[in-house]
C-alpha positions in Angstrom: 30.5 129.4 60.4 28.3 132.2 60.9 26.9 131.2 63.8 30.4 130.4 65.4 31.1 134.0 64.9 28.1 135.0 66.9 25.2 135.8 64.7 21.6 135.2 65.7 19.7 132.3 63.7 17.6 135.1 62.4 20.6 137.1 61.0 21.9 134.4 59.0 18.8 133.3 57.8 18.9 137.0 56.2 22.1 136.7 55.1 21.3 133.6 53.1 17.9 134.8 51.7 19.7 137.7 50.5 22.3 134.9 49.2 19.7 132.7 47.5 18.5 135.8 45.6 22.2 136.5 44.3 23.6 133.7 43.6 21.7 130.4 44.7 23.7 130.0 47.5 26.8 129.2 45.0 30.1 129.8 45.6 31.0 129.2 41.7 28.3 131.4 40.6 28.8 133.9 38.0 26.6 136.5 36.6 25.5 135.8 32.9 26.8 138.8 30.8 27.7 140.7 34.5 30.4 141.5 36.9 29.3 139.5 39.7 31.1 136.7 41.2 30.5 134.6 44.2 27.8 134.3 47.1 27.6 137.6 47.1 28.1 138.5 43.4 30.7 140.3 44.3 31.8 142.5 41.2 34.8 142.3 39.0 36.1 145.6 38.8 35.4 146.1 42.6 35.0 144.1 45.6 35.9 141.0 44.1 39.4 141.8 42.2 40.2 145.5 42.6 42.6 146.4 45.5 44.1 145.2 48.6 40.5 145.0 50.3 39.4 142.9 47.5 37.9 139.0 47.7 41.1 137.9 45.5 43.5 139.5 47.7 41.8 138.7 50.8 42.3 134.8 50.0 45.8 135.2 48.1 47.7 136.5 51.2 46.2 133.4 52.9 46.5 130.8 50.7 42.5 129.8 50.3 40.4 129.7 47.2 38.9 132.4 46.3 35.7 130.0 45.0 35.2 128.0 47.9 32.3 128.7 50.3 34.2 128.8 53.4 36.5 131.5 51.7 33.8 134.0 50.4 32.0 133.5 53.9 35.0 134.9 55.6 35.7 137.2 53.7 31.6 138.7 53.7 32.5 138.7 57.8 35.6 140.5 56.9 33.7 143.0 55.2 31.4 143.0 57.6 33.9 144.1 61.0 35.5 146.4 58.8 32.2 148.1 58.4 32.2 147.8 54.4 29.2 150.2 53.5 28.6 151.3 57.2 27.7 148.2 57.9 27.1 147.7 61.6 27.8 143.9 63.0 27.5 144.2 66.0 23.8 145.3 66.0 23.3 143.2 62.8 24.4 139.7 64.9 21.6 140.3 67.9 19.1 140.9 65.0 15.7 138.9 65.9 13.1 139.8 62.9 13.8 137.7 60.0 12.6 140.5 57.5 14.7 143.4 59.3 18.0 141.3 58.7 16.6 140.8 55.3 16.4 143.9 54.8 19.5 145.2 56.6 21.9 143.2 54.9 20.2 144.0 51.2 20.6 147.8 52.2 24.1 148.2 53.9 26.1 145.2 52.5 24.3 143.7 49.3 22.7 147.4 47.4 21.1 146.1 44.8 18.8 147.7 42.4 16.1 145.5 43.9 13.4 147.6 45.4 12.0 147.7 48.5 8.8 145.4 48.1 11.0 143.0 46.1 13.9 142.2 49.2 10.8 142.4 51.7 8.4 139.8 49.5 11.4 137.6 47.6 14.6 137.6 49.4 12.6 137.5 52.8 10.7 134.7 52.0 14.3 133.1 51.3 15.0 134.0 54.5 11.9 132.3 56.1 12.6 129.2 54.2 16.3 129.3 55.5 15.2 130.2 58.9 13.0 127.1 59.2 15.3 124.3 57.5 18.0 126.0 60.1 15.6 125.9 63.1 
């Protein structure tokens, strides 16, 4: 999917290390004792429930599970083209360093407590591993 919407090999190898991190690259996934729900642990209370820009109100007004894969992905592109965070997908798509996407994504779209070292050592070697099972 996200290559059909134009992003580099390296980009979505980013997306999905930072995806592995969060949720093991499972749409059912729930964070134990937490908010977070989704691929992207997208958090109850927020993104995921709260509003018309939310994940549940997102697939509602088009009839698609709000668990399944293809759902969640279109709504992170949503996000995405709407700029959620400042988020810039235009320059994120032509991205061609693994770690940069990495990196990006964690920053502008995911903002996790992680730090730095952490997204660059764990969530970018994700994003290696992704990278070569795509390639």
């Amino acid at each position: 999917m996200l290559k059909a919407e134009g992003f580099s090999e390296e980009s979505i190898a980013g997306i999905l290390g930072n995806l592995q991190q969060k949720s093991g690259v499972d749409p059912t996934a729930t964070q134990a004792g937490g908010p977070g729900r989704g691929l992207a642990q997208w958090s109850m209370g927020g993104r995921w429930d709260n509003g018309p820009d939310s994940l549940l109100s997102f697939s509602s007004s088009r009839g698609l599970d709000p668990w399944d894969a293809r759902t969640q992905v279109e709504f992170m592109v949503f996000e995405m083209s709407n700029g959620w965070g400042g988020f810039d997908i235009e320059m994120f798509k032509d991205k061609t360093d693994i770690l940069d996407a990495t990196v990006y994504f964690h920053d502008v779209f995911e903002g996790s407590a992680d730090s730095a070292e952490f997204v660059r050592a764990v969530r970018g070697n994700y994003a290696l591993q992704w990278y070569a099972r795509l390639s």
